[in-house]
C-alpha positions in Angstrom: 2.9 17.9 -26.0 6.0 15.2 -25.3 4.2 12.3 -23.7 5.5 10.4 -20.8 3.8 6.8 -21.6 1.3 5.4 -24.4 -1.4 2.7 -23.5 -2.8 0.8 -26.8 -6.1 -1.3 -26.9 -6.4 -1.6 -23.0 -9.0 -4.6 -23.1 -10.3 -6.4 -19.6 -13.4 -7.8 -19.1 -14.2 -9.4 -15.0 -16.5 -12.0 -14.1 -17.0 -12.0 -18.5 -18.0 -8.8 -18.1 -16.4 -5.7 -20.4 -15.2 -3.0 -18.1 -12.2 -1.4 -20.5 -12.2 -0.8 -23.9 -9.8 1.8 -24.5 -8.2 2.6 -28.0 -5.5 4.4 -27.1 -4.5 6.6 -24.0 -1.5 9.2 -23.8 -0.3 10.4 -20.5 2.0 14.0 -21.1 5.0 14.8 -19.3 4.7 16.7 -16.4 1.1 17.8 -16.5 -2.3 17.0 -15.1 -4.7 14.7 -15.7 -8.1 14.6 -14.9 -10.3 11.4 -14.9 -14.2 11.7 -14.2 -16.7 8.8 -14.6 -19.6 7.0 -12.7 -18.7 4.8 -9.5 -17.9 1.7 -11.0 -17.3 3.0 -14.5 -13.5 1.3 -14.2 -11.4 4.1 -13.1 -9.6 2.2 -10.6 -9.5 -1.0 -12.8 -7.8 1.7 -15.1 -5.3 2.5 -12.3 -4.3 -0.7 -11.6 -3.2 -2.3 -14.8 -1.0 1.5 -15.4 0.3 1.1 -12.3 1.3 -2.7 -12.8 -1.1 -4.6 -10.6 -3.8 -5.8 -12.2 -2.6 -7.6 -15.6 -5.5 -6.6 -18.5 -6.9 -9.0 -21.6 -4.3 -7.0 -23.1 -2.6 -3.9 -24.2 0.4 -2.7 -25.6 2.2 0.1 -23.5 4.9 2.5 -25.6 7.5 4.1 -22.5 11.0 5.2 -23.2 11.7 4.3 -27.0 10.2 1.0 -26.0 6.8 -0.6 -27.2 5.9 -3.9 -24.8 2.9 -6.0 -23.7 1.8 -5.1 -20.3 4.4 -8.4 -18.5 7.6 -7.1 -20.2 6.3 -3.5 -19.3 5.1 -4.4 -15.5 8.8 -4.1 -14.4 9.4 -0.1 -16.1 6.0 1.2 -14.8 5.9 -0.5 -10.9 9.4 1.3 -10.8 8.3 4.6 -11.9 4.3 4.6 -11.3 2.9 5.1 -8.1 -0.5 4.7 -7.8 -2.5 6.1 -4.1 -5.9 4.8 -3.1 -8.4 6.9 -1.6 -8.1 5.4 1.7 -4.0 5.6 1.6 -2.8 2.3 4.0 -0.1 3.8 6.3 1.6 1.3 8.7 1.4 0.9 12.4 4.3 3.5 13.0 5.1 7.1 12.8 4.6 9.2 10.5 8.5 9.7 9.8 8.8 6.1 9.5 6.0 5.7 7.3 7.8 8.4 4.8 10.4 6.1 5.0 9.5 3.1 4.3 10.2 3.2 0.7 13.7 4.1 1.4 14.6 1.6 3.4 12.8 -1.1 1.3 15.3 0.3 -1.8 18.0 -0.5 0.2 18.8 3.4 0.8 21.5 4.2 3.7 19.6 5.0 6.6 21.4 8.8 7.5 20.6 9.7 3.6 17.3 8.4 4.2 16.7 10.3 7.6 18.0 13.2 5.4 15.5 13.1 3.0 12.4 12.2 5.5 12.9 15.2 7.1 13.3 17.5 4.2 10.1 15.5 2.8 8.3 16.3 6.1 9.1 20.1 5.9 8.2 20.0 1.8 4.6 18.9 2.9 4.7 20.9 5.9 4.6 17.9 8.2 7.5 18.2 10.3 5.0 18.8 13.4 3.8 15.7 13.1 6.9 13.3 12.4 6.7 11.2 15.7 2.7 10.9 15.9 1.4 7.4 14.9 -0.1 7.2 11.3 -3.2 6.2 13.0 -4.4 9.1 15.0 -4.3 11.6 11.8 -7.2 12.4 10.4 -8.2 11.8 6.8 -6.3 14.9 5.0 -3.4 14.2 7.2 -2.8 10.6 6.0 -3.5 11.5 2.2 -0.8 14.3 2.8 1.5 11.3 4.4 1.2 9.1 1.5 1.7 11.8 -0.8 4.9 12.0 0.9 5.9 8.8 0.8 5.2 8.5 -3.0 7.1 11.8 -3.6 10.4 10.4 -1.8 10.6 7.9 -4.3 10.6 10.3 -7.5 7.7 9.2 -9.6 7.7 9.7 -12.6 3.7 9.5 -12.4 1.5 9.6 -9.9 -2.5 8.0 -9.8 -4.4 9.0 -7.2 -8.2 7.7 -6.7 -10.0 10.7 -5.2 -7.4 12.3 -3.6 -9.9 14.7 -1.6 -12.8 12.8 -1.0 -14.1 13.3 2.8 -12.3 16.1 3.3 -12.8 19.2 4.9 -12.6 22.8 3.6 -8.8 23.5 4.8 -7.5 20.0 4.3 -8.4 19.4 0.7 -6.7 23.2 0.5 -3.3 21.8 1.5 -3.7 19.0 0.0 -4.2 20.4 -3.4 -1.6 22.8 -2.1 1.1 19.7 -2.3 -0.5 18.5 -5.8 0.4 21.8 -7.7 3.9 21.4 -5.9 4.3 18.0 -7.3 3.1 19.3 -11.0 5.5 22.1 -10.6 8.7 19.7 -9.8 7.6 17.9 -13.1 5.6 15.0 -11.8 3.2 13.8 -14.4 -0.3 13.5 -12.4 -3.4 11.2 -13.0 -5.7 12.3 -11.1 -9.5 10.5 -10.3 -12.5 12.5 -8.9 -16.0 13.3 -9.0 -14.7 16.4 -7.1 -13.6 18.1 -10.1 -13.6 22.1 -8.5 -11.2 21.2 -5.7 -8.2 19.8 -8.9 -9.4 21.7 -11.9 -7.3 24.5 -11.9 -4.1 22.0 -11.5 -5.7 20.1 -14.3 -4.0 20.6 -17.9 -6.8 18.0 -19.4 -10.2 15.9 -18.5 -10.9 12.9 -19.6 -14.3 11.0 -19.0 -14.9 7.5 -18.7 -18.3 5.9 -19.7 -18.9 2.5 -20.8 -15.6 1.3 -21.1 -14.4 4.4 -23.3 -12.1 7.5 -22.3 -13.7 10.7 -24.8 -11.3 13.6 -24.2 -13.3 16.6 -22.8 -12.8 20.6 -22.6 -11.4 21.8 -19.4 -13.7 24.5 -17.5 -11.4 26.5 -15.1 -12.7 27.0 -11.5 -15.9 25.1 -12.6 -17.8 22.3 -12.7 -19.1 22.3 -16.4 -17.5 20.4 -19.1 -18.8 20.4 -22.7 -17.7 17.3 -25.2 -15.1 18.5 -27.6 -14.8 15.3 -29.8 -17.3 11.9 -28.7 -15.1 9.5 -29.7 -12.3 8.0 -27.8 -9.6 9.4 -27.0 -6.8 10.3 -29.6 -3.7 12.1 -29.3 
């Protein structure tokens, strides 16, 4: 398994109170991972200090040849870490321009950009939609969007924070439908859910979260069952 980034001794405590204690957590190179835990077990805190946006007690973070604290670190992983909320926030615009935002905050040229929004927009079959306003998709639609927009700017590592949660039926289909393509282009994937048939198959491992601790557990294919393989946290 050649991993993609190392976390050491992620430590945060809010309001003096411990939410992470985490020994050590190793994300592989383009495969799946999947996060379960109670609401408010820290999953998101988790996502934002990976991410770069929420700076922890500490930690020490190991990414290409390099082993850093989390500030000398911040600028490597907001460059190549996306993280997407479960309520994605798309602008006031269309959904082309929302695609391209990223672009044209990087400074891209603007007919390379329109290039690549509209192969982006046929990639995630969204090409019918490119002039509607972000505001009058519905929930699978936006998530589909903002997956979009995250996979324009090549990732290295995606987060995403129940990436199917109020769907229905046919949207979580495509939406896991554009998850497996992103796996299968190499993007590593973190992926959070309590939803765990509707991402298990793209899945390579499960992770759980309780009490401040990740304890790697054994992934069930097509079902919801999990057993613990080792209760201890997790190791590579």
């Amino acid at each position: 398994m050649n991993t993609l980034i190392q976390f050491n001794n992620i430590r945060i405590s809010l309001s003096r109170k411990p939410i992470l204690n985490i020994e050590k957590l190793i994300i592989p190179s383009h495969q799946c991972t999947l996060m379960t835990g109670r609401n408010g077990s820290g999953k998101t805190t988790l996502f934002k200090i990976m991410s770069g946006l929420l700076k922890p007690d500490h930690t020490t973070v190991e990414y290409q040849g390099l082993t850093m604290d989390w500030k000398q670190a911040k600028p490597y992983i907001q460059k190549d870490i996306i993280y997407l909320h479960q309520q994605p926030y798309l602008f006031d615009a269309s959904v082309a321009e929302n695609i391209a935002y990223g672009l044209h905050r990087n400074g891209e040229n603007k007919s390379v950009a329109h290039n690549k929004v509209m192969q982006a927009l046929d990639w995630a079959n969204l090409s019918h939609l490119a002039h509607r306003s972000a505001k009058q998709l519905s929930g699978g639609e936006k998530q589909r969007v903002a997956l979009t927009r995250a996979r324009i700017l090549s990732p290295r590592l995606l987060l995403l924070d129940e990436p199917t949660a109020s769907m229905d039926i046919e949207a979580k289909k495509q939406t896991s439908e554009l998850l497996q393509r992103l796996k299968t282009e190499g993007v590593s994937i973190m992926i959070s859910s309590h939803e765990t048939h509707t991402v298990d198959h793209i899945a390579d491992h499960h992770l759980h979260l309780e009490e401040g601790v990740l304890t790697s557990l054994e992934l069930k294919s097509n079902t919801d069952n999990v057993t613990v393989l080792n209760p201890s946290r997790h190791t590579k």
